[in-house]
C-alpha positions as CSV (number, residue, x, y, z in Angstrom):
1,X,21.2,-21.8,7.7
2,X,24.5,-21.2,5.9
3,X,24.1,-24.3,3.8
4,X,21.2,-22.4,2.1
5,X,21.2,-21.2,-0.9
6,X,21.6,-16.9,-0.6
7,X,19.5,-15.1,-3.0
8,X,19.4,-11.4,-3.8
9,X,16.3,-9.7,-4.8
10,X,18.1,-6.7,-6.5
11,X,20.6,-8.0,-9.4
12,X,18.4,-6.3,-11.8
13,X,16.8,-3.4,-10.2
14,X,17.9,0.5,-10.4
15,X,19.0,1.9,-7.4
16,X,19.3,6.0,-7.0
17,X,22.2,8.0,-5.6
18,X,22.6,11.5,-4.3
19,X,23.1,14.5,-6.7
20,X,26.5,15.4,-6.3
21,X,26.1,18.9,-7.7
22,X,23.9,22.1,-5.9
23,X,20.7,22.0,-7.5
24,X,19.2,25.4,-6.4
25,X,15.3,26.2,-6.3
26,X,15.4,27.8,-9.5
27,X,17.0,25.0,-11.5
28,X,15.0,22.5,-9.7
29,X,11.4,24.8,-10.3
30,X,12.0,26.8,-13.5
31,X,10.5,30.0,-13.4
32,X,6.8,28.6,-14.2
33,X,7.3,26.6,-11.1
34,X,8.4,29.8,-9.0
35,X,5.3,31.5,-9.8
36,X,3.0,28.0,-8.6
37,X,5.0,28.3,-5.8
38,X,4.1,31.5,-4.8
39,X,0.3,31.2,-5.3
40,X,0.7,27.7,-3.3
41,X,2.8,29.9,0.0
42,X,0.2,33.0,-0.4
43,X,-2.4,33.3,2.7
44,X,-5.8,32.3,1.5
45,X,-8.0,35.5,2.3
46,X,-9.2,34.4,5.7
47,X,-5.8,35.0,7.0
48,X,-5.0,38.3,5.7
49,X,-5.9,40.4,8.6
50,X,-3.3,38.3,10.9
51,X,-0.4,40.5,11.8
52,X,2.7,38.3,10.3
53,X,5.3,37.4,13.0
54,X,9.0,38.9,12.7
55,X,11.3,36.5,11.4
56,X,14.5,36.1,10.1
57,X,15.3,37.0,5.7
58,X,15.1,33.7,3.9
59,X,17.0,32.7,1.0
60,X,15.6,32.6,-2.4
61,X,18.0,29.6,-3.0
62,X,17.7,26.3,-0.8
63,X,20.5,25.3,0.9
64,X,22.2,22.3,-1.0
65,X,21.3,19.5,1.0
66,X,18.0,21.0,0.9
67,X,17.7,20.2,-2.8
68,X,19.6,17.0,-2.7
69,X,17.0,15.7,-0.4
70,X,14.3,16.5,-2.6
71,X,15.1,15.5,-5.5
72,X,16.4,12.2,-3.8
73,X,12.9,11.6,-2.3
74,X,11.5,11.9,-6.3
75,X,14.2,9.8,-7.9
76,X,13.7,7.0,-4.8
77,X,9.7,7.1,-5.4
78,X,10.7,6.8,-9.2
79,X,13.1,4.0,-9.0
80,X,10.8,2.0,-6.7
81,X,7.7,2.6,-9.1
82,X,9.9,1.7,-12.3
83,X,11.4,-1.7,-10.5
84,X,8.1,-3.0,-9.7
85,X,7.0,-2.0,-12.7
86,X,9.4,-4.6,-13.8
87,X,7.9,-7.4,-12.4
88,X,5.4,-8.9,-14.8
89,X,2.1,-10.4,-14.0
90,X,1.9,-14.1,-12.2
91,X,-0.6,-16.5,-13.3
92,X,-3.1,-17.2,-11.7
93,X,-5.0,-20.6,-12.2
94,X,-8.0,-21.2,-10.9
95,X,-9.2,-25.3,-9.7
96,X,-11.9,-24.9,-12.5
97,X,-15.1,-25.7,-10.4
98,X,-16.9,-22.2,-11.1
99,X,-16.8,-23.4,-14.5
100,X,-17.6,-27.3,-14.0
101,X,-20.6,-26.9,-11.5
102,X,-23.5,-24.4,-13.2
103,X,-25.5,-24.4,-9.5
104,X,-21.9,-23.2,-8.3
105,X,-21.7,-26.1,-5.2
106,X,-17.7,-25.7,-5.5
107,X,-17.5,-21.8,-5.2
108,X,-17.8,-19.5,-2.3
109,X,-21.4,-17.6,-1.9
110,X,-22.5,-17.6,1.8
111,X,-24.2,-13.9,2.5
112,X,-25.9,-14.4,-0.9
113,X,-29.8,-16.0,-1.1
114,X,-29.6,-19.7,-1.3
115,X,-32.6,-21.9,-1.8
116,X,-33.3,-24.6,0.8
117,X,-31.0,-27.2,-0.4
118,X,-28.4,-24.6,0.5
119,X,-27.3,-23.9,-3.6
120,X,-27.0,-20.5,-4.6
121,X,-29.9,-18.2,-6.6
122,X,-28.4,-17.9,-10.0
123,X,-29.6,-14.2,-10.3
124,X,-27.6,-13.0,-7.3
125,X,-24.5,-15.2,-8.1
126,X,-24.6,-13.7,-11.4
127,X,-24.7,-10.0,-9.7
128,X,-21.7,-11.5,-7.7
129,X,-19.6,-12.9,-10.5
130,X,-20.1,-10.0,-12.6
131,X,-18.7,-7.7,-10.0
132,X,-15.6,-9.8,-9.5
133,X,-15.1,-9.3,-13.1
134,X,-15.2,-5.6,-13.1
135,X,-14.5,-4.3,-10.0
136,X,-16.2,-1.6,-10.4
137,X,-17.7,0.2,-6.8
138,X,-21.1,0.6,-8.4
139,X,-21.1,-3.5,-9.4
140,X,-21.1,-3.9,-5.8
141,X,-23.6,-2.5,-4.6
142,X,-26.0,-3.9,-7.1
143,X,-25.8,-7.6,-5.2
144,X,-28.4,-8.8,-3.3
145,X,-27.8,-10.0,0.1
146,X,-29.4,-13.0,2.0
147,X,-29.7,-11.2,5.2
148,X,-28.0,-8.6,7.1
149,X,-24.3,-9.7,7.1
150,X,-22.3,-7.5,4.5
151,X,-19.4,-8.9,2.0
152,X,-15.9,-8.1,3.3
153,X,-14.1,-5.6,1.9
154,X,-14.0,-6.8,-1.8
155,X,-13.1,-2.9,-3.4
156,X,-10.4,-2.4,-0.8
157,X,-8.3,-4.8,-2.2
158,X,-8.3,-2.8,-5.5
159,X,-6.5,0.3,-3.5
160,X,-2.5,0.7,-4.6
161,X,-0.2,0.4,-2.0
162,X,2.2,2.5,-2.1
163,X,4.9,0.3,-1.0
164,X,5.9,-3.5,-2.5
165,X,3.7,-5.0,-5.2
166,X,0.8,-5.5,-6.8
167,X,-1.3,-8.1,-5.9
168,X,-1.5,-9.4,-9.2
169,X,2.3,-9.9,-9.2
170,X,1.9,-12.7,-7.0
171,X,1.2,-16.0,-7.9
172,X,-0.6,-19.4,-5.9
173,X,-1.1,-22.9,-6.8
174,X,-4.9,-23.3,-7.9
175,X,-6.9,-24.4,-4.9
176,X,-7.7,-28.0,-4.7
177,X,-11.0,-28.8,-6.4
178,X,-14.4,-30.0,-4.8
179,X,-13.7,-33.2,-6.3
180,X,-10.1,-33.9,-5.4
181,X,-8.5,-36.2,-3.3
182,X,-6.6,-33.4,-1.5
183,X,-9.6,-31.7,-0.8
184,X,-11.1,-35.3,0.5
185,X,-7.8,-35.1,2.4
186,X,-8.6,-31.5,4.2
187,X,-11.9,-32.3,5.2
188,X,-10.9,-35.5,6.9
189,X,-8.1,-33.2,9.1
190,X,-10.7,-30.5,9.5
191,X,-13.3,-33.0,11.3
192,X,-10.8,-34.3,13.1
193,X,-9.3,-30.7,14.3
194,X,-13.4,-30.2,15.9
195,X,-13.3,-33.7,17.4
196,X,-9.9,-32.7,19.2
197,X,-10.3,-29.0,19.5
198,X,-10.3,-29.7,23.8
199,X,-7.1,-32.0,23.7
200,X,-4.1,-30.8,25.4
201,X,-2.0,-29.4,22.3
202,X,0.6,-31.1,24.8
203,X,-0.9,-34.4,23.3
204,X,0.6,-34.0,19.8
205,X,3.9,-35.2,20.9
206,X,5.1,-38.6,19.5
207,X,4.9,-40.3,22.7
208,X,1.4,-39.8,23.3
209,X,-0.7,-42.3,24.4
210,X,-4.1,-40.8,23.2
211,X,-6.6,-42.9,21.9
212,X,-8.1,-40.1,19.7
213,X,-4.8,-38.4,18.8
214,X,-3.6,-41.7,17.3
215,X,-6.7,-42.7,15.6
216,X,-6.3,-39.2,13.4
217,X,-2.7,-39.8,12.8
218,X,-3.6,-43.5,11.5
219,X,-6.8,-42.0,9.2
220,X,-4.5,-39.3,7.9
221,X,-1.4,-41.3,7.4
222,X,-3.5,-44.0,4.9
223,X,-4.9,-40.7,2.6
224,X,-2.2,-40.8,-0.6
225,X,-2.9,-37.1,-1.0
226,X,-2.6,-35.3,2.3
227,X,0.1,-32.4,2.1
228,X,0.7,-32.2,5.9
229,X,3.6,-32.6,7.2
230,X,5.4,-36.3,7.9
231,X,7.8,-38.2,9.5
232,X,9.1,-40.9,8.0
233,X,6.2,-40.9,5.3
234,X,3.4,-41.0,8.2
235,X,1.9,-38.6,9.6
236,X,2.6,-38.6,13.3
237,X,1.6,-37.2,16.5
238,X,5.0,-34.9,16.3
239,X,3.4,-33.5,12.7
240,X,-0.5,-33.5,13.4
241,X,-1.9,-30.3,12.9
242,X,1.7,-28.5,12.1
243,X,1.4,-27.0,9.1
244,X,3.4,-26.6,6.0
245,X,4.4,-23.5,3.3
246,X,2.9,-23.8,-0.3
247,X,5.2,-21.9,-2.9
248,X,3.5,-21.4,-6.6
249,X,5.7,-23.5,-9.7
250,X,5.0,-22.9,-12.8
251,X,6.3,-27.0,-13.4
252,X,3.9,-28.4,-11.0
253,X,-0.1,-27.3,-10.5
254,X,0.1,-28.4,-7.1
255,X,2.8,-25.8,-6.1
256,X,6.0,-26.5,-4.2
257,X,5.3,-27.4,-0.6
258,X,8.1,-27.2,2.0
259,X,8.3,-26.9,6.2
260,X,9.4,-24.3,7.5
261,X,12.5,-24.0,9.6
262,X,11.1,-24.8,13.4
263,X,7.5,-25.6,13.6
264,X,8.0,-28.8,14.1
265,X,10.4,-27.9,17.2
266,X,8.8,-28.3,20.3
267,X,5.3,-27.2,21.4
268,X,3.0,-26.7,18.6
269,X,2.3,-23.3,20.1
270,X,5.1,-20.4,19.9
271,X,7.0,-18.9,22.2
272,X,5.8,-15.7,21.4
273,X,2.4,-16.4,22.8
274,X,3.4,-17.5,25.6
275,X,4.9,-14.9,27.3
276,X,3.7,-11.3,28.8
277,X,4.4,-8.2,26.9
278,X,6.7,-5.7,27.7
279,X,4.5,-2.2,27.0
280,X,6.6,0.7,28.2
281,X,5.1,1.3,31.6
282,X,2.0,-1.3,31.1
283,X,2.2,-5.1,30.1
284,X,-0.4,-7.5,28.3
285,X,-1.0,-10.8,29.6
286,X,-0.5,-14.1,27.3
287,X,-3.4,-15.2,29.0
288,X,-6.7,-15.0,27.6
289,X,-10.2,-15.6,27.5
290,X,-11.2,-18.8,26.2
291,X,-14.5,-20.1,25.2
292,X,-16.0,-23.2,26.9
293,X,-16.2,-26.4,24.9
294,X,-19.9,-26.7,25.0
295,X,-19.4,-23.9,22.4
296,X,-20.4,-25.7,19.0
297,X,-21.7,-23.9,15.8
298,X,-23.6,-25.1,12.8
299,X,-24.4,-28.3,13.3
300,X,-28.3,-28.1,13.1
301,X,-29.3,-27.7,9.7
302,X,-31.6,-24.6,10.1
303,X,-29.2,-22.8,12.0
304,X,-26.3,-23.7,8.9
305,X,-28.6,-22.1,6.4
306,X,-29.3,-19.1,8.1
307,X,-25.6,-18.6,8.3
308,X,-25.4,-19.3,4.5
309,X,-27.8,-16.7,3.6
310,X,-25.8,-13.9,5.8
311,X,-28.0,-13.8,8.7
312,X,-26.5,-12.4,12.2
313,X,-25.9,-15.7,14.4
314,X,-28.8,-16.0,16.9
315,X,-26.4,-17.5,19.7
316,X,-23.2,-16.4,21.7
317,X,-20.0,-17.8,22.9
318,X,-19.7,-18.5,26.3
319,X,-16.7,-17.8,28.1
320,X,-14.8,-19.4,30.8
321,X,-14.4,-16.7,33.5
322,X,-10.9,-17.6,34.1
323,X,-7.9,-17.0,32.0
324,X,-5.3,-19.4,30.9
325,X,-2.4,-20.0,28.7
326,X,-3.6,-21.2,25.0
327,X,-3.5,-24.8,26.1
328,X,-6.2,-26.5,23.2
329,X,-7.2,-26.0,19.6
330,X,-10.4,-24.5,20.8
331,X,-7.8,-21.9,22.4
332,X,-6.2,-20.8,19.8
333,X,-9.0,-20.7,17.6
334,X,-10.3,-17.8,19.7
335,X,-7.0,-16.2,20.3
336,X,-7.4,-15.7,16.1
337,X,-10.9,-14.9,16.0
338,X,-11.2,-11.2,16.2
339,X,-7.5,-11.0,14.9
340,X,-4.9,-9.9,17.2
341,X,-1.7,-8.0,17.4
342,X,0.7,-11.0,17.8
343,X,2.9,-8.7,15.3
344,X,3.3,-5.8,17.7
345,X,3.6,-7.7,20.4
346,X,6.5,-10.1,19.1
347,X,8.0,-7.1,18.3
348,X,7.6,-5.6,21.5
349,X,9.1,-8.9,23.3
350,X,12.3,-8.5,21.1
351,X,13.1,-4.7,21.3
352,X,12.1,-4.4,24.9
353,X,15.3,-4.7,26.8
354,X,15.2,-7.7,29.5
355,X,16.6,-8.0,33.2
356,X,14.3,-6.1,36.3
357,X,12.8,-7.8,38.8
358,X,9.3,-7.7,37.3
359,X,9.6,-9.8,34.6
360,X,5.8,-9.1,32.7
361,X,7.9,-5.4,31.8
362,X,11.3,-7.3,30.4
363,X,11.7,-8.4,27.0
364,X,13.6,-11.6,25.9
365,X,17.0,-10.6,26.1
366,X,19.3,-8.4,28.6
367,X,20.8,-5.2,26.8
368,X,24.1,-6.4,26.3
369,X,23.6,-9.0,24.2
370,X,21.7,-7.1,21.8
371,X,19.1,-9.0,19.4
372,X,19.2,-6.9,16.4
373,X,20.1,-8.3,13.4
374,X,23.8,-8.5,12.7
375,X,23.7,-6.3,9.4
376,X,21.4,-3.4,11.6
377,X,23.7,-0.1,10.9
378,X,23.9,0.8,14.4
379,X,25.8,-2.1,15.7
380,X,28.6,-0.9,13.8
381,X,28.0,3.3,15.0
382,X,29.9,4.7,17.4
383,X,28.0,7.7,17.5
384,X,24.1,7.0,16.7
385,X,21.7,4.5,17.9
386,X,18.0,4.1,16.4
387,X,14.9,5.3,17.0
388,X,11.6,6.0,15.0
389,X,12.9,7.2,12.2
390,X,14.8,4.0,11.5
391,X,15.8,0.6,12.8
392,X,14.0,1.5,16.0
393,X,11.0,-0.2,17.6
394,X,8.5,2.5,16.2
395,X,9.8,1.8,12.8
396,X,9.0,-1.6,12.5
397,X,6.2,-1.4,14.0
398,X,5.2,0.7,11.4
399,X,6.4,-1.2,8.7
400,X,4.2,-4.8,10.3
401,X,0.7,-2.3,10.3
402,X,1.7,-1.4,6.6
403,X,2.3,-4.9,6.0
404,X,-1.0,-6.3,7.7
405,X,-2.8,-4.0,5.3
406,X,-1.3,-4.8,2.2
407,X,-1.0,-8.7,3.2
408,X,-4.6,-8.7,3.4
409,X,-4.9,-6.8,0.3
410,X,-3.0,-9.2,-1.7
411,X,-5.5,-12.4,-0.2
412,X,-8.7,-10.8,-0.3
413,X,-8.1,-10.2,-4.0
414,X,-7.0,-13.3,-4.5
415,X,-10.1,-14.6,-2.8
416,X,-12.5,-12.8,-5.1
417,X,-11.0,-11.7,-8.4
418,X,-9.2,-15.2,-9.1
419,X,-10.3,-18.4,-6.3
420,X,-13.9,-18.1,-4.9
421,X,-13.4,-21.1,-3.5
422,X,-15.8,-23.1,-1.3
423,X,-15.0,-22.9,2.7
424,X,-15.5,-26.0,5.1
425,X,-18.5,-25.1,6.1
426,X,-20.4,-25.0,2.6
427,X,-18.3,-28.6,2.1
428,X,-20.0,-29.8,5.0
429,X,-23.6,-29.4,3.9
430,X,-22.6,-30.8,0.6
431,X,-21.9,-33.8,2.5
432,X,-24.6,-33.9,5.1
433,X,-27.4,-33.4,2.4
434,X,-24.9,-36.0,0.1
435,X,-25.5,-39.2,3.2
436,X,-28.3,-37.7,4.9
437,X,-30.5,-36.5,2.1
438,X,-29.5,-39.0,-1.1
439,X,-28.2,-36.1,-2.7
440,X,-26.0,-37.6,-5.4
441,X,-24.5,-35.2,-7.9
442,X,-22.2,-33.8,-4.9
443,X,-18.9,-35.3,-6.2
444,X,-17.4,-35.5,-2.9
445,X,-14.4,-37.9,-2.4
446,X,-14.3,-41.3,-0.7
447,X,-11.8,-40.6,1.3
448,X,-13.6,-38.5,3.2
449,X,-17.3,-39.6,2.6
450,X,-16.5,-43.2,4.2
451,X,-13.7,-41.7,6.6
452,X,-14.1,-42.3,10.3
453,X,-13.4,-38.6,11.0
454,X,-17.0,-38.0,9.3
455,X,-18.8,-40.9,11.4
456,X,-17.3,-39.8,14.4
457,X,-19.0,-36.3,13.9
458,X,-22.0,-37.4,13.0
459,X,-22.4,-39.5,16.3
460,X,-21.4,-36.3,18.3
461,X,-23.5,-33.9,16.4
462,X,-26.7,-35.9,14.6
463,X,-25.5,-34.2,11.8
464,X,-23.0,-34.8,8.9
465,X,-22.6,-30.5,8.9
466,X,-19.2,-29.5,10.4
467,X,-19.0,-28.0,13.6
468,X,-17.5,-24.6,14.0
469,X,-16.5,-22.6,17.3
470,X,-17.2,-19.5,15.5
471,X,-21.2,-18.9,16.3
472,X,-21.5,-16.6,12.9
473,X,-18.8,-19.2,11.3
474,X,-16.7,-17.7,8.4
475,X,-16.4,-13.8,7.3
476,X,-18.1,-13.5,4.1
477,X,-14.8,-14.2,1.5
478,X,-13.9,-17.4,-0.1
479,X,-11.6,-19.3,2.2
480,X,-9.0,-19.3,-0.4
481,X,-6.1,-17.9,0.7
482,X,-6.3,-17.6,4.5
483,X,-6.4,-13.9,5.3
484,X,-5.1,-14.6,8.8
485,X,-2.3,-16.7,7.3
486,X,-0.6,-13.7,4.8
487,X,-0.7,-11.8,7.9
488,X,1.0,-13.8,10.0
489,X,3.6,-14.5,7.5
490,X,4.4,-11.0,6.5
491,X,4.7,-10.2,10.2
492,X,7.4,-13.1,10.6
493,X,9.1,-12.6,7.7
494,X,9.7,-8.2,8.6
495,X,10.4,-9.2,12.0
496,X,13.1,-11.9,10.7
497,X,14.4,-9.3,8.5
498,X,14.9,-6.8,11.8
499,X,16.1,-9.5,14.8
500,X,18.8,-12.1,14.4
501,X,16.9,-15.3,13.9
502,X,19.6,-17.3,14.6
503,X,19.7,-16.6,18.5
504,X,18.1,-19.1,20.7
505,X,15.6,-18.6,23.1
506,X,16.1,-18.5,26.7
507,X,14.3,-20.6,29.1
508,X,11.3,-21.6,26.9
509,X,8.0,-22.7,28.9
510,X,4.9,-24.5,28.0
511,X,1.8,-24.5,29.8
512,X,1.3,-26.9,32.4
513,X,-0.7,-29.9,31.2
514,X,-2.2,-30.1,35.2
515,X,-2.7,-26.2,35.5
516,X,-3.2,-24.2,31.8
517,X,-2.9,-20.6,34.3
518,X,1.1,-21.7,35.1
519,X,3.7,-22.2,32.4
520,X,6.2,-24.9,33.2
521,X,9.8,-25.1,31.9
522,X,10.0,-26.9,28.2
523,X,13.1,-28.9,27.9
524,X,13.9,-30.4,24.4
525,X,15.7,-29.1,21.2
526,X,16.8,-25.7,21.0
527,X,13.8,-23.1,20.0
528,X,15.2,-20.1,17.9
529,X,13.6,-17.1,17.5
530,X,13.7,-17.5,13.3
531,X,11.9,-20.9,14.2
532,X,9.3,-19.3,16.6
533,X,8.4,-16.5,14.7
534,X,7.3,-19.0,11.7
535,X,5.7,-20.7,14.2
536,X,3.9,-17.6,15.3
537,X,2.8,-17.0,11.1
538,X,1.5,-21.1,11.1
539,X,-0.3,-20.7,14.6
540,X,-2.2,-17.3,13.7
541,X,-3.2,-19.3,10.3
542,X,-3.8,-22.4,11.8
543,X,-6.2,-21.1,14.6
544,X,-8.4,-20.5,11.8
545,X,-8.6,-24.0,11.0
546,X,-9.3,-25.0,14.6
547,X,-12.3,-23.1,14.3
548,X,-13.3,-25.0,11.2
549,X,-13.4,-21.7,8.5
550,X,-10.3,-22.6,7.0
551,X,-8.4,-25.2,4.6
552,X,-5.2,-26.5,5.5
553,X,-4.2,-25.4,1.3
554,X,-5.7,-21.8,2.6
555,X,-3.1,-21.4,5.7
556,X,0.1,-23.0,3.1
557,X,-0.6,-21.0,0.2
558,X,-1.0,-17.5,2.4
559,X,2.4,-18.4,3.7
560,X,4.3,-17.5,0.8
561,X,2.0,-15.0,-0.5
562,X,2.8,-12.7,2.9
563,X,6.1,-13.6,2.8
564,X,6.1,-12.2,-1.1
565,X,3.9,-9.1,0.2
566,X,7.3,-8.3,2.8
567,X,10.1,-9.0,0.1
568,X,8.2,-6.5,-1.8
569,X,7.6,-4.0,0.8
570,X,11.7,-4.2,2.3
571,X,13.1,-4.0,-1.4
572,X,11.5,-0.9,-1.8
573,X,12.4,0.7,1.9
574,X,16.0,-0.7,1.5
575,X,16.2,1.9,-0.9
576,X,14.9,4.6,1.3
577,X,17.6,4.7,4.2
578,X,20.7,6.6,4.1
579,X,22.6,4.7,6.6
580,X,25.6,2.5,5.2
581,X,23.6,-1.0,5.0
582,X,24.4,-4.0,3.6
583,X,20.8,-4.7,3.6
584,X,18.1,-7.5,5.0
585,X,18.6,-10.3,5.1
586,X,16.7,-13.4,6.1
587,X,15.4,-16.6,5.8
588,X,12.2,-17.9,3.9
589,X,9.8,-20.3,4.7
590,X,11.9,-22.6,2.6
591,X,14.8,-22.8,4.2
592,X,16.6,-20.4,1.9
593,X,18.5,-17.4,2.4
594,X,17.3,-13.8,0.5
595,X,19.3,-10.4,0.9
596,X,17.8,-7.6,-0.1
């Protein structure tokens, strides 16, 4: 990591210092202010019969440190709201298809009525479109639904955070267009994620010797267009299904795509879902429930368009009634599908101290060889040690549920004020009614349309639809970017910015291919915690794709926009502390260095 490039975040932004003179109330008020202070500190009427308590004479003058800290805390909410200020607008280019297709077959509408070719009612897209432009509440509420299922959240992403950015700061690459090759590309990797979804992930290593595994990796190796990751120009079984980080350029549509550090180390699934959670006198499991694999969604036509006019899915998932490690792709598509805490939980594994002879209460690492990151303030102290108010586990705990929220502020609007692109599942029935029904103004490419991904789902299913694992399949938003993604990506990058990513793990495990209820020991290159934490981000994204909602452009894209939403959110609370700090400092998705 030290051959990286280091970049600092804060050569041009204003940073506030202490007053070093006694400001008194007076000064600080005026004598108008002394007056609205007194109304403000008067008992309302209801409390004027309560006898006051005795209590000691207070100063009409503050104490100094008093009145530094106030006027501190004004100039540091100044200074943060003038720096980001600073930052201009990103652009935001769109793949052009709401403009190219007037029946709107390349732009997301599920929950509104569709007709029974599946295509949108131009009335109610209209209503749609025209509150996307706006945003106004009231626009909202004026469009009709297809059935019971509600839009998600679309005016919450208009709220201001009150820490980091603006979601219109931060730019993506367009999303690939109906047409496109890439597109083509995605759709033949997203059949071929619900034909393997019950493979051992313990497959997708190089040496494999299945059938299946190696008839994806030859399909997706011959596509001149596909962004996943490769070895040697191919895509192998090492790279299937890994996924990649897509960073906006203004020089190149496409964006800038780049692996990041470690998720191509070892098992496909991270560390940091592997192993029990430390919680104070409790612990959670990294076991879960996992659905059964006759679980498949979507695939009869009737049922499809019920789901694309917003009606409430008719049928359940069906569990297995005994836990296991996440073992398949059908696994981890459940682990992501009501959205869990993986945050707070890696988090937990890290500050919990380890050693005990119960290990589901013990963290990673014994207490003398603390895990902190190097530039933490209280490695140096000889006095203090951290807590909640900084530095300790509360803290950044509370930083990763700030950061969830304003990740997934940052994507939703992206997904309705800029993208409103199509999701897999509204591709699908573009192609089923494209070979089944002669439907021939769907432009869909070649490469997927005569791929043997498609045939082999249409044998399996009798349909050319896409199956999903999901039985009410997508939320209603676009699927570009991945929601899931930005918040797995802001939770790695805080949690880089707090632990030293550079330490290796101990003892890594992997489930036992015989036995998914027992972890075995995983022997192979070194795993680091920098490495499994963006392989937490890619697993919590790409668990959506496993379940056939999601784009592998969705997952890359919402990579760099969380990691953007943390930047944003650490350069502002770097100027908050008081402790002597050189700052955070971590690594991005792209291999470079940032100090902030």
């Amino acid at each position: 990591m030290a051959d990286h490039p280091t970049i600092s975040t804060e050569s041009d932004l204003a940073s506030p210092t202490l007053p070093t003179t006694a400001v008194t109330r007076r000064s600080l008020l005026g004598g108008a202010g002394i007056a609205v202070g007194a109304a403000v500190l008067a008992s309302p009427p209801s409390m004027l019969q309560i006898a006051p308590a005795a209590a000691q004479s207070v100063s009409a003058d503050p104490r100094p440190l008093d009145a530094a800290f106030k006027r501190r805390a004004f100039e540091v909410r100044q200074v943060c709201a003038r720096n980001n200020e600073k930052i201009p607008f990103a652009p935001h280019p769109t793949n052009g298809d709401e403009a190219r297709y007037t029946n709107k077959i390349g732009s997301d509408s599920r929950g509104l009525p569709h007709d029974k070719r599946g295509e949108v009612e131009q009335a109610a897209w209209q209503a749609f479109y025209t509150a996307c432009q706006s945003g106004d509440p009231a626009d909202f509420e004026k469009i009709p639904l297809g059935g019971t299922r509600k839009l998600v959240n679309p005016v919450g992403t208009l709220a201001v955070s009150l820490s980091g950015i603006n979601p219109t700061q931060i730019g993506i690459p367009s999303a690939p267009a109906l047409a496109s090759a890439e597109r083509g590309g995605e759709a033949v990797e997203v059949y071929w994620q619900s034909l393997l979804r019950d493979v051992p992930l313990s497959e997708l290593r190089d040496d494999t010797s299945n059938r299946d595994v190696l008839a994806a990796t030859e399909e997706l190796s011959k596509l001149a267009d596909f962004q996943g990751p490769k070895s040697g120009g191919r895509v192998t079984p090492g790279t299937l299904f890994r996924a990649n980080a897509l960073y906006f350029d203004p020089a190149d549509p496409k964006g800038r795509s780049v692996t990041p550090p470690g998720v191509l180390d070892g098992p496909l699934i991270s560390q940091f879902l592997l192993r029990d959670v430390p919680y104070a006198a409790q612990w959670i499991s990294a076991q879960i429930r996992t659905a059964l694999p006759a679980n498949e969604f979507l695939t009869e036509y009737e049922e499809w368009l019920a789901i694309q006019n917003g009606a409430a899915p008719k049928r359940q998932l069906q569990f297995d009634a005994t836990p296991r490690y996440i073992t398949t792709g059908r696994d981890l598509a459940e682990y992501t599908h009501i959205g869990p805490a993986l945050g707070w939980a890696a988090a937990l594994i890290l500050a919990t101290p380890g050693g005990g002879t119960d290990q589901r209460y013990a963290g990673m690492y014994p207490p003398a060889e603390a895990v902190s990151y190097l530039s933490n303030p209280y490695r140096k102290s000889k006095t203090q040690g951290p807590a909640g108010a900084t530095f300790g586990l509360a803290y950044v705990q509370a930083l990763l549920a700030t950061g969830i929220s304003n990740s997934v502020r940052a994507s939703y609007w992206q997904k309705y004020f800029v993208h409103r692109a199509v999701r897999p599942e509204a591709y699908g029935g573009l192609a089923h009614h494209r070979l089944a029904n002669g439907v021939s103004d769907y432009p869909l490419h070649d490469n997927f349309l005569k791929s043997e991904a498609l045939d082999r789902s249409k044998a399996k299913y009798g349909t050319y639809l896409l199956s999903q694992t999901y039985p009410e399949a997508a939320p209603l938003h676009s699927t570009y970017p991945g929601g899931a993604t930005g918040v797995g990506a802001v939770t790695a990058t805080i949690l880089k910015a707090f632990f030293d990513e550079s330490r290796v793990i101990a003892n890594p495990v992997q489930p036992d291919p015989a036995d998914p209820t027992r972890l075995v020991p995983y022997s192979g290159p070194p795993l680091t915690i920098g490495g499994e934490l963006n392989k937490l981000a890619v697993n919590f994204g790409f668990g959506r794709n496993w379940a056939g909602i999601h784009w592998r452009s969705d997952a890359s894209a919402s990579m760099t926009l969380g990691e953007e939403v943390a930047i944003g959110m650490l350069r502002d609370e770097r100027l908050t502390l008081r402790e002597p700090f050189d700052g955070f400092s971590f690594t991005r998705f792209d291999g470079s260095r940032v100090t902030i």
